[in-house]
C-alpha positions as CSV (number, residue, x, y, z in Angstrom):
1,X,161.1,136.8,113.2
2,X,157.7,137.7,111.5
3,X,154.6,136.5,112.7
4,X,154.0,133.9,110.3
5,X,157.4,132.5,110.7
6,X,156.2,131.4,114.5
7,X,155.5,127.7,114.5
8,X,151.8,127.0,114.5
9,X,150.6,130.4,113.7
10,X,150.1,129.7,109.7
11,X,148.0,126.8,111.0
12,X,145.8,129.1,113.3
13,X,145.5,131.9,110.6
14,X,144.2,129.2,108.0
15,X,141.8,128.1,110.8
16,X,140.6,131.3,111.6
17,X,139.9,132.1,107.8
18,X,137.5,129.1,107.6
19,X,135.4,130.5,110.0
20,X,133.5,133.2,107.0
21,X,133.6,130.0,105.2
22,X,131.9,127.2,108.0
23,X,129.6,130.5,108.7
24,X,128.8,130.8,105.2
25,X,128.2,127.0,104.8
26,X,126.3,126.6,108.0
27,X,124.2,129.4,106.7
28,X,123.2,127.9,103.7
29,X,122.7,124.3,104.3
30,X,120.3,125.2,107.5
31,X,118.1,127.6,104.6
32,X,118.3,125.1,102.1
33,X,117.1,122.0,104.6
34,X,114.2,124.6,106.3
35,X,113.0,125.7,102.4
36,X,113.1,121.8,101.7
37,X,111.0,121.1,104.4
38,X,108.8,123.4,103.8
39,X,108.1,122.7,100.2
40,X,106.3,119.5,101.4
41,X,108.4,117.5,98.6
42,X,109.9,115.2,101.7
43,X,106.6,115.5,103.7
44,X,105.5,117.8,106.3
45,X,107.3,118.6,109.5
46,X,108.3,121.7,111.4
47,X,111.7,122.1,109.9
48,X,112.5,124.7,113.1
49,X,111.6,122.0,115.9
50,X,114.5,120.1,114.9
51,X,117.3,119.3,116.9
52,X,119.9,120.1,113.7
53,X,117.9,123.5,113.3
54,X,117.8,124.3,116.4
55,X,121.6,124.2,117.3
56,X,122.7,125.7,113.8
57,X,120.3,128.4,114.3
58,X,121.8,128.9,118.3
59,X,125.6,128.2,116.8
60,X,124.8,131.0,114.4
61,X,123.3,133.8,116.6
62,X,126.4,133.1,119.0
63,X,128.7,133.8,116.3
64,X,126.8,136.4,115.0
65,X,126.9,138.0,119.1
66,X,123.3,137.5,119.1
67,X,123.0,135.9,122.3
């Protein structure tokens, strides 16, 4: 029996490709809401002193081994 005939591992090998994807994604929507911020089209905050920024930005150097 091959590996992907095991019961559960085609499930865990589709989950473990979405991780470059939910990276990728995370990556992207955290630039996209700190260059919005700072355009001063929504107003004016500190885009990095949010929560939301502040955990995708942690999330991101964890799975990047940057912590």
């Amino acid at each position: 029996m091959s590996d992907s005939d095991q019961p559960g591992r085609r499930e865990h090998d589709c989950r473990i490709g979405a991780v470059n994807d939910l990276y990728g994604a995370l990556v992207g929507i955290t630039e996209l809401y700190v260059r919005l911020a700072d355009s001063g089209d929504c107003g004016f905050w500190n885009p990095e002193g949010v929560i939301e920024v502040i955990s995708a930005r942690a999330a991101l150097a964890k799975a990047g081994g940057k912590t």
